[in-house]
N, C-alpha and C positions, 0 to 999 in steps of 0.2 A: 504494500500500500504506500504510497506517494504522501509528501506532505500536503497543506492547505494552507494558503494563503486568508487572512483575517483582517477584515478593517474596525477601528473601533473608533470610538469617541473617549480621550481623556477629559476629566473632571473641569479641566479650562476650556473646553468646548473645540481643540483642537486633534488630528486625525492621529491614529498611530496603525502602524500593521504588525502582527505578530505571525510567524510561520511555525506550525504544529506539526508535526511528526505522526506518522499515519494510529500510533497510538495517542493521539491529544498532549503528547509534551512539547512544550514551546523551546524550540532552539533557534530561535531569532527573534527580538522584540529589535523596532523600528526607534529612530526619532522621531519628536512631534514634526507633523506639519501642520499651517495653516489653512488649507485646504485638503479635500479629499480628491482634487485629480491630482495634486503634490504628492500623496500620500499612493495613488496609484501607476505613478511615475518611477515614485521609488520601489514599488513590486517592481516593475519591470526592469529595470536598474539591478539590480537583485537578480532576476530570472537569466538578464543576457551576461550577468559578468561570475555569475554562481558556477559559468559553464567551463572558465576559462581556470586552470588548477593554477596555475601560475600569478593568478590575480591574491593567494595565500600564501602566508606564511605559518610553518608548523613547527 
């Protein structure tokens, strides 16, 4: 099973995304944004650079 991508609202009324692990553990929480297509910019941001192994250090 594949993780999932989550958008929330923090308590200042700004966006945050958290990414879950096919069992519901969260192994990525986001920074705020002020918007929710900011906040789904930075999914993507995420999805094209998660790809590249060289974008980590271990």
């Amino acid at each position: 099973m594949s993780g999932k991508f989550e958008i929330d609202k923090a308590s200042n009324e700004q966006f945050i995304f958290r990414l879950k692990a096919g069992n519901g553990e969260i192994i990525l929480a986001s920074e705020q944004y002020t918007t929710k297509t900011a906040c789904e910019n930075g999914i993507d941001s995420v999805r094209k650079n998660s790809a590249d192994d060289s974008n980590f250090e271990r």
